[in-house]
BALOBA-1460 file (C-alpha; in Angstrom, 3 decimals):
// residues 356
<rec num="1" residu="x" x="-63.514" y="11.035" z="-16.728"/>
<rec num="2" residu="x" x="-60.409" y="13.133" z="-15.864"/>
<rec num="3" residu="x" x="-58.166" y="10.186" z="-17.520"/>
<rec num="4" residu="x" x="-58.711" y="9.166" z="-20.743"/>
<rec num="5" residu="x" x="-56.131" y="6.264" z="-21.634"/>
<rec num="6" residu="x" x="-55.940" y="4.884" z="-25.455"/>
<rec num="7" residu="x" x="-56.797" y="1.299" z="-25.856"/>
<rec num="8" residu="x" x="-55.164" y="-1.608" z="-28.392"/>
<rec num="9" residu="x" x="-57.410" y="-4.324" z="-28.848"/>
<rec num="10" residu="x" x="-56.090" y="-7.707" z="-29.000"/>
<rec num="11" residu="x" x="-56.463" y="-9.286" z="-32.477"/>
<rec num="12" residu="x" x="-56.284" y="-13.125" z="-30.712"/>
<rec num="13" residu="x" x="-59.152" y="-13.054" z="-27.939"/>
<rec num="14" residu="x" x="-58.978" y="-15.694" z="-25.688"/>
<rec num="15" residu="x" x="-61.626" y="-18.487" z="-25.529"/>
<rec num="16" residu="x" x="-63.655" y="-17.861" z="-21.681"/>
<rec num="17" residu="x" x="-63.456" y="-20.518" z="-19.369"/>
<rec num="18" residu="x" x="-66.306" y="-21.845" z="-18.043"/>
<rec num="19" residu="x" x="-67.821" y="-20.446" z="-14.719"/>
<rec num="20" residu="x" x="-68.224" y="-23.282" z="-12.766"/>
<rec num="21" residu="x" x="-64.712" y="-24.298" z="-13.515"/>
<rec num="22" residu="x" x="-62.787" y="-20.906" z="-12.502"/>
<rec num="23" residu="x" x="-60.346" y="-21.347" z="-9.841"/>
<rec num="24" residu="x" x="-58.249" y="-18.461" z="-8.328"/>
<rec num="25" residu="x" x="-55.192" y="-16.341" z="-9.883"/>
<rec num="26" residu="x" x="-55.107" y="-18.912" z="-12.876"/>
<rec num="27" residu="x" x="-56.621" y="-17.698" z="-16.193"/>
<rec num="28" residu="x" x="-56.391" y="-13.902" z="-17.242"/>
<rec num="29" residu="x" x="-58.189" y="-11.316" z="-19.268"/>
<rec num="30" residu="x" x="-57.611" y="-10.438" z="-23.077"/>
<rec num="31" residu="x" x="-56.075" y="-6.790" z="-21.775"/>
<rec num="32" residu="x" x="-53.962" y="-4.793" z="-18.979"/>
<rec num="33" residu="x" x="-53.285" y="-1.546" z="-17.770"/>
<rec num="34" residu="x" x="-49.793" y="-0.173" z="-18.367"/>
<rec num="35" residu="x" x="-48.194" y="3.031" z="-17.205"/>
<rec num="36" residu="x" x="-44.625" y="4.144" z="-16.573"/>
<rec num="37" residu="x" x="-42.474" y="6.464" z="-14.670"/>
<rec num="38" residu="x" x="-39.597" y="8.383" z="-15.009"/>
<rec num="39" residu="x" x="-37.414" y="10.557" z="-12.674"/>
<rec num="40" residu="x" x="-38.096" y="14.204" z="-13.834"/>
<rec num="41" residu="x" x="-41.385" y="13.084" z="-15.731"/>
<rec num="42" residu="x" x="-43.348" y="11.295" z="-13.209"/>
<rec num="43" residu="x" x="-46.348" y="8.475" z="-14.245"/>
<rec num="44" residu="x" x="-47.077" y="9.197" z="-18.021"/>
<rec num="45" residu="x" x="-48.124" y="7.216" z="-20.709"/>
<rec num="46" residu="x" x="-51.229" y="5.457" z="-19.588"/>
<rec num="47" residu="x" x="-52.711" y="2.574" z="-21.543"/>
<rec num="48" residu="x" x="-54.563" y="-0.192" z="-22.170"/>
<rec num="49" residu="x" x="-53.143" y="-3.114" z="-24.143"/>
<rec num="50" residu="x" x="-53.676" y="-6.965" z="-25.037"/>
<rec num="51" residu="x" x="-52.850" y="-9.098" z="-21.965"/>
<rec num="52" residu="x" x="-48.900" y="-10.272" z="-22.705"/>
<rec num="53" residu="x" x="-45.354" y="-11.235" z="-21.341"/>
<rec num="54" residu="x" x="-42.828" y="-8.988" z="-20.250"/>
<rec num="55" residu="x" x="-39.663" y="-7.798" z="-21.921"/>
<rec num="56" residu="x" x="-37.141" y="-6.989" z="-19.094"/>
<rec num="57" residu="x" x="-33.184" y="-6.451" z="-18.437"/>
<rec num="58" residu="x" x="-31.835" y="-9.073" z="-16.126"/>
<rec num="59" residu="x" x="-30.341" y="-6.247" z="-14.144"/>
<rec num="60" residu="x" x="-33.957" y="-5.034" z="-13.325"/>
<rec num="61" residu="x" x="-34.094" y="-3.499" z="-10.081"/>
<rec num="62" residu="x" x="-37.227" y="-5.497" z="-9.181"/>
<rec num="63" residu="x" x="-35.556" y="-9.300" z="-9.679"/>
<rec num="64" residu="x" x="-32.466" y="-8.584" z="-7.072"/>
<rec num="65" residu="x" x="-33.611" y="-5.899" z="-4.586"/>
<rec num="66" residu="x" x="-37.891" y="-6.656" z="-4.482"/>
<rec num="67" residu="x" x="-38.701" y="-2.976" z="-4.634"/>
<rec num="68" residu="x" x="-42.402" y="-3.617" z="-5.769"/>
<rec num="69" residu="x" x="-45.768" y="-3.562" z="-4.544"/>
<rec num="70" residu="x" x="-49.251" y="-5.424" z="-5.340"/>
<rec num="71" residu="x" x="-52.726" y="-4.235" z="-4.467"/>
<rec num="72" residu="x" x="-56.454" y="-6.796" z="-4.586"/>
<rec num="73" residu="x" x="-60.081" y="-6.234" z="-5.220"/>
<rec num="74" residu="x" x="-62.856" y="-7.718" z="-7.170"/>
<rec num="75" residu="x" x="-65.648" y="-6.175" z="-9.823"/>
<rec num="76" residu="x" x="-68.994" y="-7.743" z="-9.558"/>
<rec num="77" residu="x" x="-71.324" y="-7.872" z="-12.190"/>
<rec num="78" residu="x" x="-75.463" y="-7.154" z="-10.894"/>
<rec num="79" residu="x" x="-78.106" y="-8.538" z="-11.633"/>
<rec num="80" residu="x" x="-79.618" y="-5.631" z="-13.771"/>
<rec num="81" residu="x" x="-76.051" y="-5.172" z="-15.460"/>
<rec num="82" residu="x" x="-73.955" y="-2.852" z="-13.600"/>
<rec num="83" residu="x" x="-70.443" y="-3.382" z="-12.882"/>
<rec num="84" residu="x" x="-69.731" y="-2.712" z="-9.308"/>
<rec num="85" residu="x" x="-66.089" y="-2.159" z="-7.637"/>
<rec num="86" residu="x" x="-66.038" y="-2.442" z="-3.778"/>
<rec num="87" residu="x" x="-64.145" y="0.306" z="-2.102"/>
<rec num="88" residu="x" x="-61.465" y="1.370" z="-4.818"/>
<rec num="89" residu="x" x="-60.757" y="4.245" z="-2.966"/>
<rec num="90" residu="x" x="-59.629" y="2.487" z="-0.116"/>
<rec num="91" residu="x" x="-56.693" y="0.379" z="-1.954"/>
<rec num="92" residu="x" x="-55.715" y="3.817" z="-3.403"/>
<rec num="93" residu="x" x="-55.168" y="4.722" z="-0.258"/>
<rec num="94" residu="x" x="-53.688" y="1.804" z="0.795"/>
<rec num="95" residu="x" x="-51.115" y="2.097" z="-2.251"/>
<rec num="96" residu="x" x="-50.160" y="5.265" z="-1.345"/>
<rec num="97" residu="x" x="-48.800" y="3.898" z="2.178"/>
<rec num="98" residu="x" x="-47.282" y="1.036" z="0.275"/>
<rec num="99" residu="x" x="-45.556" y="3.246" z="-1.858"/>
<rec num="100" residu="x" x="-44.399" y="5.615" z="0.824"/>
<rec num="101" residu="x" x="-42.705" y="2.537" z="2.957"/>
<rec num="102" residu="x" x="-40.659" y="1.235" z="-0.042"/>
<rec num="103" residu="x" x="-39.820" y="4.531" z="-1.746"/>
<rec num="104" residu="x" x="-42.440" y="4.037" z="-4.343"/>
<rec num="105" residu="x" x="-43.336" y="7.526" z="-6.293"/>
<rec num="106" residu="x" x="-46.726" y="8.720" z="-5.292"/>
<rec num="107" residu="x" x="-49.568" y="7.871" z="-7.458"/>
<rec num="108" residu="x" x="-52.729" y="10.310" z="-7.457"/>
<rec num="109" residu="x" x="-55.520" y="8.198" z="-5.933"/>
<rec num="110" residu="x" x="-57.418" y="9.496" z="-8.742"/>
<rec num="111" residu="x" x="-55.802" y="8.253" z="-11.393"/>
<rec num="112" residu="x" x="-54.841" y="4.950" z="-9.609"/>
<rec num="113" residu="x" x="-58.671" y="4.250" z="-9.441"/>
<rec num="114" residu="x" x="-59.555" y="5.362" z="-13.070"/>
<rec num="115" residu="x" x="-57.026" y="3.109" z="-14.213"/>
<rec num="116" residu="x" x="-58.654" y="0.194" z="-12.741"/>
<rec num="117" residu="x" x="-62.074" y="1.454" z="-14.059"/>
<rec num="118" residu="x" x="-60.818" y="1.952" z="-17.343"/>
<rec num="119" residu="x" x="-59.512" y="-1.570" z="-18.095"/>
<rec num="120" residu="x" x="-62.070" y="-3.170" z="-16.506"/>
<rec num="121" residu="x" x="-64.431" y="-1.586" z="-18.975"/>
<rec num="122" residu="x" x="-62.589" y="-3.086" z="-21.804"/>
<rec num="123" residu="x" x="-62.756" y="-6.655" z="-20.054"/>
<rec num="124" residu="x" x="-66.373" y="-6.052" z="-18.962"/>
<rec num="125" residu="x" x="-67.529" y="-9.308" z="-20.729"/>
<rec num="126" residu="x" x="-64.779" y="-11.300" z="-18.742"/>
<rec num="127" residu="x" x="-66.925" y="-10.844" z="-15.400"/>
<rec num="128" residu="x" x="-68.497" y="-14.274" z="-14.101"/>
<rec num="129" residu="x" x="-71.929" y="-14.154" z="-12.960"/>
<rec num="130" residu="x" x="-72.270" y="-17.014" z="-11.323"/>
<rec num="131" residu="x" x="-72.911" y="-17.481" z="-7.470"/>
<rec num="132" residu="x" x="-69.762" y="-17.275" z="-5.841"/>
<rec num="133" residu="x" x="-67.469" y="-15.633" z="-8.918"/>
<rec num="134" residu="x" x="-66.212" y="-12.344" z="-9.677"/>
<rec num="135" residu="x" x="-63.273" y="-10.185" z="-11.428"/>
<rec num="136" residu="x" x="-60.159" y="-10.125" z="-9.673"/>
<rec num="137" residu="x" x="-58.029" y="-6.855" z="-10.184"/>
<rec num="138" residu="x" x="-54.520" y="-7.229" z="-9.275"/>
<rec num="139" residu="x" x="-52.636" y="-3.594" z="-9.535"/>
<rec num="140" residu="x" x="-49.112" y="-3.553" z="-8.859"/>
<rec num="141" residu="x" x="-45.914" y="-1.315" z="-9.497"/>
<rec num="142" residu="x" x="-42.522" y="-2.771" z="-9.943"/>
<rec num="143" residu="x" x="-38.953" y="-0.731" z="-10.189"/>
<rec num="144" residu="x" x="-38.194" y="-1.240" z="-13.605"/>
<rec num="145" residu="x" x="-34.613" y="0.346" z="-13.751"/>
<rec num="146" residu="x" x="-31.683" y="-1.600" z="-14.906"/>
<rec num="147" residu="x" x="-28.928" y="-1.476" z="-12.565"/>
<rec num="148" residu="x" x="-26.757" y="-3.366" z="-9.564"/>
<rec num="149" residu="x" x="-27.257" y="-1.244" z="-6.361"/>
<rec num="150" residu="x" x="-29.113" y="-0.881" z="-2.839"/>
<rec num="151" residu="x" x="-31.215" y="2.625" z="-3.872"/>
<rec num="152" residu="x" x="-34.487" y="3.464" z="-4.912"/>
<rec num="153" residu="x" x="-35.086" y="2.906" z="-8.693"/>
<rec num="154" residu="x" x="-35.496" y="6.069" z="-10.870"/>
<rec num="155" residu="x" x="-38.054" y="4.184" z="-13.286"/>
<rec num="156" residu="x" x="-41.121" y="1.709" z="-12.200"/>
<rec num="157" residu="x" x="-44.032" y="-0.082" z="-14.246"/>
<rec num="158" residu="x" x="-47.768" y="0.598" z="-13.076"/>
<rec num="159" residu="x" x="-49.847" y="-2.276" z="-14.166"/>
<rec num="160" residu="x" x="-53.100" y="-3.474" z="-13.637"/>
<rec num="161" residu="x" x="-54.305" y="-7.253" z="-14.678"/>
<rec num="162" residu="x" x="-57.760" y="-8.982" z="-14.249"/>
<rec num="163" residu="x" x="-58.686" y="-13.100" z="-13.154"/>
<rec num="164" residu="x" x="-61.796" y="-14.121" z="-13.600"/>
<rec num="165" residu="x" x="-62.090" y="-16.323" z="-10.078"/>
<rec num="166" residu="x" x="-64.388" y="-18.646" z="-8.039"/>
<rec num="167" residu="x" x="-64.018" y="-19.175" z="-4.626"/>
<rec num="168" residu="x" x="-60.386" y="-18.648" z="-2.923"/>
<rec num="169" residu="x" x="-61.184" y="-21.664" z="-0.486"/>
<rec num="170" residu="x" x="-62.147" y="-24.530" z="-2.589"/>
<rec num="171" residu="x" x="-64.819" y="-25.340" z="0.372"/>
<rec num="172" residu="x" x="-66.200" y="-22.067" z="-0.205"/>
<rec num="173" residu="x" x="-67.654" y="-21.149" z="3.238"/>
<rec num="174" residu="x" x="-66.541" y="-24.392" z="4.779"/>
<rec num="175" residu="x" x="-64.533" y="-23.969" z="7.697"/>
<rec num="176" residu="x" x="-60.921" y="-24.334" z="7.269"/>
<rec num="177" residu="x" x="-58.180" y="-25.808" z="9.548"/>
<rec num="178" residu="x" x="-55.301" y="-23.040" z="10.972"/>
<rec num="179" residu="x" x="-52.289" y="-23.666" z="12.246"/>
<rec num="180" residu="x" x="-50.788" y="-21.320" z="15.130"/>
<rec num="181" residu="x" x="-47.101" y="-20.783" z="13.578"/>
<rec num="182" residu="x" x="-44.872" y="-20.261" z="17.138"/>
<rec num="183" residu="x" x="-41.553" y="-20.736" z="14.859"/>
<rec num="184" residu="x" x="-41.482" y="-18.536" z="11.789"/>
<rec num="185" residu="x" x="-41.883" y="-14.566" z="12.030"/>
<rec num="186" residu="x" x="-43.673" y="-12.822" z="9.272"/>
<rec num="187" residu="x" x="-43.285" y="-9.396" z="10.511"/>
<rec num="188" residu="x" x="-41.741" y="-6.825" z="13.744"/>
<rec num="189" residu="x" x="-42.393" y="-2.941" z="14.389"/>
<rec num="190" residu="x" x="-40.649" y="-1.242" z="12.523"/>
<rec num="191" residu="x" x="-40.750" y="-3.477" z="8.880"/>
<rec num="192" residu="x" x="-43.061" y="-3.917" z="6.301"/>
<rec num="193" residu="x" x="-45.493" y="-6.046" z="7.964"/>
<rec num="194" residu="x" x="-48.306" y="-3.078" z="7.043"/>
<rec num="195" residu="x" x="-47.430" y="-2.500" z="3.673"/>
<rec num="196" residu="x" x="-48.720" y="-4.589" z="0.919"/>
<rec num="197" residu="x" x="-45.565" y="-5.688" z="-0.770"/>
<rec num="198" residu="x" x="-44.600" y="-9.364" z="-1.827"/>
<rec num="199" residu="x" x="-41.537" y="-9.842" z="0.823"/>
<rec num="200" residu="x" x="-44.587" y="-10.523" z="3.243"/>
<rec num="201" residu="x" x="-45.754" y="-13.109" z="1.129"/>
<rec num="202" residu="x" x="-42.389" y="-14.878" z="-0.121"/>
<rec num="203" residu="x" x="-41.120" y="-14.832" z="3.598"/>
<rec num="204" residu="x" x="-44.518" y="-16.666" z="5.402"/>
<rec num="205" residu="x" x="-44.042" y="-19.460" z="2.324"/>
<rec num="206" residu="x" x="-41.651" y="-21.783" z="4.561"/>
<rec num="207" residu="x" x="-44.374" y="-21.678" z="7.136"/>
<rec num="208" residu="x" x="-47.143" y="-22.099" z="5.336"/>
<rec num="209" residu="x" x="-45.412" y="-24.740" z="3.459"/>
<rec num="210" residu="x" x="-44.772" y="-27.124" z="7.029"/>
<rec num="211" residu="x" x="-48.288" y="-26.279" z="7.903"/>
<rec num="212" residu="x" x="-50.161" y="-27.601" z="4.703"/>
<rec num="213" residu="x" x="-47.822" y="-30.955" z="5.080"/>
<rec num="214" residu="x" x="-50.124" y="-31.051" z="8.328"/>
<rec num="215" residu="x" x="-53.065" y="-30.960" z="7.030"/>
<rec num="216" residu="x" x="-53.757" y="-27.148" z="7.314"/>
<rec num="217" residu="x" x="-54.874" y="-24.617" z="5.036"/>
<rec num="218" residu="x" x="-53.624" y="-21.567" z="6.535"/>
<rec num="219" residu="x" x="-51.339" y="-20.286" z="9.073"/>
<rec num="220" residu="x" x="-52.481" y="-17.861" z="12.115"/>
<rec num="221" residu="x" x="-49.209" y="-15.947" z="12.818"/>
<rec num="222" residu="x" x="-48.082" y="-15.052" z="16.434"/>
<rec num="223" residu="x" x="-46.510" y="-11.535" z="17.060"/>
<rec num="224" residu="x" x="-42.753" y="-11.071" z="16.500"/>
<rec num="225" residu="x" x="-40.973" y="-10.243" z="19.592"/>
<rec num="226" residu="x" x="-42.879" y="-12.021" z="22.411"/>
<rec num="227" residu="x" x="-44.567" y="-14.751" z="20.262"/>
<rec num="228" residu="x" x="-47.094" y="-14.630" z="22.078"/>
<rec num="229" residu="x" x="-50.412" y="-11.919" z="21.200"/>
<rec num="230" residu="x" x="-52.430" y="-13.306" z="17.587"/>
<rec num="231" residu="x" x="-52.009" y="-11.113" z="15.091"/>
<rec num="232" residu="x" x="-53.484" y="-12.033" z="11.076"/>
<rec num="233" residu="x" x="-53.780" y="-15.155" z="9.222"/>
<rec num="234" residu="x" x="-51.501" y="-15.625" z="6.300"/>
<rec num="235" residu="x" x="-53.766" y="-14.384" z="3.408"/>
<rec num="236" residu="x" x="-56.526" y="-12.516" z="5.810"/>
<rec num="237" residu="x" x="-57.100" y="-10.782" z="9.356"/>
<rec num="238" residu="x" x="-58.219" y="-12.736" z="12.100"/>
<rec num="239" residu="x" x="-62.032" y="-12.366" z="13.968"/>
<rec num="240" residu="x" x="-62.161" y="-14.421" z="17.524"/>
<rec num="241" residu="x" x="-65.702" y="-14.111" z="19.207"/>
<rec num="242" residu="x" x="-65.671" y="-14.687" z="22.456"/>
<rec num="243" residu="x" x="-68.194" y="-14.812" z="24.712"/>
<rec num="244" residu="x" x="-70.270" y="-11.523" z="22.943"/>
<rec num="245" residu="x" x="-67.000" y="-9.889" z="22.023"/>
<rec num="246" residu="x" x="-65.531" y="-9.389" z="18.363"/>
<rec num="247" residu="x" x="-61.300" y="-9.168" z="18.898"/>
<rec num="248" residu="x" x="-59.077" y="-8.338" z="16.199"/>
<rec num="249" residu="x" x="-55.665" y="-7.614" z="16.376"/>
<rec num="250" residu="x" x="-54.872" y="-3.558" z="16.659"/>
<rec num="251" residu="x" x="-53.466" y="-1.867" z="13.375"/>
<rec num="252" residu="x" x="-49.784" y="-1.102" z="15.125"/>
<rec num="253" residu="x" x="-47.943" y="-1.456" z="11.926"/>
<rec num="254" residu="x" x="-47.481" y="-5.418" z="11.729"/>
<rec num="255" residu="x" x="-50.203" y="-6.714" z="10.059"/>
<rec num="256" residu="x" x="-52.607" y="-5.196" z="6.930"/>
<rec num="257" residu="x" x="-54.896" y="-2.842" z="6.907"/>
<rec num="258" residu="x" x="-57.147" y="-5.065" z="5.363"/>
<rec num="259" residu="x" x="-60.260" y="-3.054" z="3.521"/>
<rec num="260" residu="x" x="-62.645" y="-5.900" z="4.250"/>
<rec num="261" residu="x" x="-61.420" y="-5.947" z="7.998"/>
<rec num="262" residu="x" x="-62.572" y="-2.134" z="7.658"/>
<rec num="263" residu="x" x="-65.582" y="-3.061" z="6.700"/>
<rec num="264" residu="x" x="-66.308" y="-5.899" z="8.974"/>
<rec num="265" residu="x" x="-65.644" y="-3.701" z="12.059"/>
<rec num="266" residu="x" x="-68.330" y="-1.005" z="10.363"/>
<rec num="267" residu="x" x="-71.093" y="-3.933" z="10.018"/>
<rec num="268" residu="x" x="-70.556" y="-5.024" z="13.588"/>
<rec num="269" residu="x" x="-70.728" y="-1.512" z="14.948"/>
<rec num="270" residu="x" x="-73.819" y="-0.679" z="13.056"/>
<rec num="271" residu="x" x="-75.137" y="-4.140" z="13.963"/>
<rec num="272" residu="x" x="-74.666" y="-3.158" z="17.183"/>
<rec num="273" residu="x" x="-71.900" y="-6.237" z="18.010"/>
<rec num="274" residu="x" x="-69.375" y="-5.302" z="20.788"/>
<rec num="275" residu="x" x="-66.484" y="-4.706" z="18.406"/>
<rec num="276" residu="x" x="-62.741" y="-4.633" z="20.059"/>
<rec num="277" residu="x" x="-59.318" y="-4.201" z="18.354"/>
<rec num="278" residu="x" x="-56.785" y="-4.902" z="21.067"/>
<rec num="279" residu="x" x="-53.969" y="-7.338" z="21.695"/>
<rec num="280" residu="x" x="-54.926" y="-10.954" z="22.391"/>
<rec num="281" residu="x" x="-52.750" y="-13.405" z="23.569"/>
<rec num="282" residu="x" x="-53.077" y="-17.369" z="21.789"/>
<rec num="283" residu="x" x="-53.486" y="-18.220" z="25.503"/>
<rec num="284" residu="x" x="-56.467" y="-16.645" z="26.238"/>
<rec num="285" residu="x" x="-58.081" y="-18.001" z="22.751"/>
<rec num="286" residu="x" x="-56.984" y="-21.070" z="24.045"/>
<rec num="287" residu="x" x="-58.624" y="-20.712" z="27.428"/>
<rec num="288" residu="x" x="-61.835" y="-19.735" z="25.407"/>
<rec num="289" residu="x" x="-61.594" y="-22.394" z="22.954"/>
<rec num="290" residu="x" x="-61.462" y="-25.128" z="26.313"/>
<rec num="291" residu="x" x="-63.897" y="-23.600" z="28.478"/>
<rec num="292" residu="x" x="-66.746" y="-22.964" z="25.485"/>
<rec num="293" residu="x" x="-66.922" y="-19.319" z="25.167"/>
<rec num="294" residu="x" x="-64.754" y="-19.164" z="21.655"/>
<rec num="295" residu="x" x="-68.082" y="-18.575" z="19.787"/>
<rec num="296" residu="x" x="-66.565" y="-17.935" z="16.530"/>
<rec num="297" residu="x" x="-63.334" y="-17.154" z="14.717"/>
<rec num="298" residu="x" x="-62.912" y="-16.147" z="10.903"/>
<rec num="299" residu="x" x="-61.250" y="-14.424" z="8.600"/>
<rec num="300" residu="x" x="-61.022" y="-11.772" z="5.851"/>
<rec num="301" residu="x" x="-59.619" y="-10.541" z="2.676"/>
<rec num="302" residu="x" x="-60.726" y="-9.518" z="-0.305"/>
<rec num="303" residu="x" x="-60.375" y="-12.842" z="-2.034"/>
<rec num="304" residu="x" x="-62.407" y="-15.167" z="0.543"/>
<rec num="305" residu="x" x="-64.193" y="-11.922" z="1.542"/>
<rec num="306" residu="x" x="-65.156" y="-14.236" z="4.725"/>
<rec num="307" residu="x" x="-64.036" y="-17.346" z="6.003"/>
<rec num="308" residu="x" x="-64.922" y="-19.215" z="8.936"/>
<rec num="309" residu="x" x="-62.312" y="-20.856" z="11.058"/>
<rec num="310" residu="x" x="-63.254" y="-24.983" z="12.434"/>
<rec num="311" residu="x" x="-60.314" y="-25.960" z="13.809"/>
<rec num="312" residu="x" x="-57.415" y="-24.243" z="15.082"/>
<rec num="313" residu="x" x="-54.096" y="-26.504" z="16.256"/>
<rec num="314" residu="x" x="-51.470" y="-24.582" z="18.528"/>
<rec num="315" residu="x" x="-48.505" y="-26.462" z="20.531"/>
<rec num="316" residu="x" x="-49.779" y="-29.823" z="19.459"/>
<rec num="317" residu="x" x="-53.207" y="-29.090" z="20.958"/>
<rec num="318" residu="x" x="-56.044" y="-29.104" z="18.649"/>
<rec num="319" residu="x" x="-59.494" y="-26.647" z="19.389"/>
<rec num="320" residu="x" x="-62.746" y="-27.484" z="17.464"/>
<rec num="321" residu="x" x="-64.520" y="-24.000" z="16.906"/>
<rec num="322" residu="x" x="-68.681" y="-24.425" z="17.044"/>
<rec num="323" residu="x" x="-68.470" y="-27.882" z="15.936"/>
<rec num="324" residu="x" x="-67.121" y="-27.314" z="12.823"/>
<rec num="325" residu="x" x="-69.645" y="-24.967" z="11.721"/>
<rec num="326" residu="x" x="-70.147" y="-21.150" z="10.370"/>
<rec num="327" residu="x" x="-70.931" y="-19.221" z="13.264"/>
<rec num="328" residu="x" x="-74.255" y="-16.789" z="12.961"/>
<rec num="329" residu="x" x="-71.948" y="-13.852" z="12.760"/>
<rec num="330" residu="x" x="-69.663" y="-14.851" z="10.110"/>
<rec num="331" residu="x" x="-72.451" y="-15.928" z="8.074"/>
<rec num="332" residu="x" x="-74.560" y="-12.819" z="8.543"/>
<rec num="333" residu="x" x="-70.865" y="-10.644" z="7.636"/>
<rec num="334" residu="x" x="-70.813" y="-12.894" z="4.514"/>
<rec num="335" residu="x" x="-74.148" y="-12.414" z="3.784"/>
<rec num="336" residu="x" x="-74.279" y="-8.715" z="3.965"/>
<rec num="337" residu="x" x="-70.596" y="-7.620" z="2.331"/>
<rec num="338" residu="x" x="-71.196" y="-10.240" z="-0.590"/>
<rec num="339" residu="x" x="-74.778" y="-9.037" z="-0.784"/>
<rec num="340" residu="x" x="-73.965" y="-5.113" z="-1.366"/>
<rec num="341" residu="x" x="-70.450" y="-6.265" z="-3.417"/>
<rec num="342" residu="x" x="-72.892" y="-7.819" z="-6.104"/>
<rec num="343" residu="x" x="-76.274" y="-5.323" z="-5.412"/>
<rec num="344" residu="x" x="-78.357" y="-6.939" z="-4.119"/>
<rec num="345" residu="x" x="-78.375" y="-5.022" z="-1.097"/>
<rec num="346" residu="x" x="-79.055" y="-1.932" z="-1.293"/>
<rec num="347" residu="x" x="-75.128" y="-0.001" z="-0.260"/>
<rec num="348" residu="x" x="-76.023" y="2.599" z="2.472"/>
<rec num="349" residu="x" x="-72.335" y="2.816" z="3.224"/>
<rec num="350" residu="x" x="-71.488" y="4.305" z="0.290"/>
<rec num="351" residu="x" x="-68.899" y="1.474" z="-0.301"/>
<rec num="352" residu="x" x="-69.385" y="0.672" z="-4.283"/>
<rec num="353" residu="x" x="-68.705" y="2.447" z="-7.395"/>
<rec num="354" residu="x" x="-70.072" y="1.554" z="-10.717"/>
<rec num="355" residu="x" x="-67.576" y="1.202" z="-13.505"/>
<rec num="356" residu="x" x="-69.747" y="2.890" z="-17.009"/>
């Protein structure tokens, strides 16, 4: 390992929760990852300490101007032991865009993975086994300079902490019920609507908000100019099949580059699936939706990995997708990214890397 990053135990471990009780982004690890920066130094002082609040000025940059950053991804544990990580390289990558938008210091993709490697071998015994459970490894960056004043901090906080989860969905692979949001706007060319960055998130709440008081679990945003052409669901990317054609909304710098939409449009290529990534308006989904030939629609993200969309409600008109049921292709995605996440099929993508 090119890294090698000191480690303080915690002297108070933390009792493990139960597997079949985990629920998502609630209980944490014993230990985290901490590194800083400096103008003139750069990222220095890597380590790994026990899991633990925060000491920071009021006047932190992060608290009044939101220059910060978050990445997501899981470790699985096999069944012969091994500790897998699914495409690490791919949310260093992803950081490194991040960073770039919001005037973030570069971090070596090396060293962003080997950080995540590192504390995850510390917390190895924290990883679920159970059916449906894994590790969840949030990284993140915040500006960490003390001061009143619209520029790029000169000091940030690299940090990497670690959930043991269950399913995202309570249903699991249930279908859920999205709303089509024609009000709100979560992002336009030219903002941050491809970087991974919490103004995303803190700016789609109000929406999300009016569309759980309706009885929906997620929101299925609308482009921002024309409000018209589907672009990702609030957590995940959005998957229509229609007729025998996979649609997903082109990467044109408004919604993620999700890593598991990546790797869904790889499976269906090598499946041989007719795969597009062009605009699509919420008419013609309706249209398909009416007339039959909306086969499927889904999502994905690294937390739900995939979810199948039942219902879908847009302009006070409500679409039943396949009755209410996974469709064969969501099912078969599930079955084969969950299945090489936790080894037990065999990864001839070269997706996973094993944390030693």
């Amino acid at each position: 390992m090119k890294y090698d990053f000191p480690v303080t135990k915690t002297t108070s471990p933390k009792t493990k929760p139960a597997a079949d009780s985990l629920k998502f982004g609630t209980c944490f690890t014993d230990h985290m990852f901490v590194m800083d920066y400096q103008e003139g130094k750069g990222w220095h002082d890597g380590r790994i300490v026990p899991y633990g609040p925060l000491s920071l000025d009021p006047a932190t940059a992060v608290f009044h101007y939101a220059q910060e950053m978050f990445e997501g991804l899981k470790a699985y544990k096999t069944s012969d032991g091994r500790i897998l990580l699914f495409r690490p390289d791919m949310n260093a990558k992803r950081t490194a865009k991040t960073n770039d938008r919001l005037c973030i210091p570069h971090m070596d993709e090396e060293l962003f993975v080997e950080a995540i490697k590192a504390v995850v071998k510390v917390d190895a015994d924290w990883i679920p086994e159970k059916e449906g459970t894994s590790l969840y490894i949030r990284p993140f960056i915040i500006a960490d300079e003390a001061f009143l004043g619209v520029r790029p901090s000169k000091s940030y906080r690299f940090m990497v902490i670690l959930s043991p989860v269950g399913p995202y969905y309570a249903g699991g692979l249930k279908p859920t019920k999205i709303y089509v949001e024609d009000r709100y706007v979560r992002a336009a060319h030219g903002g941050t609507g491809e970087a991974k960055c919490g103004g995303n998130y803190a700016a789609s709440l109000k929406a999300q908000v009016e569309a759980a008081e309706k009885g929906y679990e997620q929101i299925l945003w609308l482009d921002g100019v024309e409000k018209k052409y589907v672009e990702e669901i609030g957590t995940s990317n959005a998957f229509f099949m229609i007729n025998d054609e996979v649609i997903t909304a082109p990467l044109k710098g408004t919604i993620l580059p999700g890593i598991t939409r990546d790797s869904v449009i790889a499976l269906l290529k090598k499946k041989g699936i007719k795969i597009s990534e062009r605009r699509l308006s919420i008419e013609e989904v309706s249209e398909a939706a009416e007339n039959g030939t909306l086969r499927e629609m889904f999502a994905s993200g690294t937390a739900a990995v995939i979810s199948p969309v039942g219902e879908l409600s847009y302009m006070n008109k409500k679409s039943v997708i396949n009755d209410m049921q996974i469709g064969p292709v969501a099912q078969d995605l599930y079955d084969t990214l969950y299945g090489i996440q936790t080894g037990r099929i065999k990864d001839d993508m070269g997706w996973t890397v094993e944390v030693k």
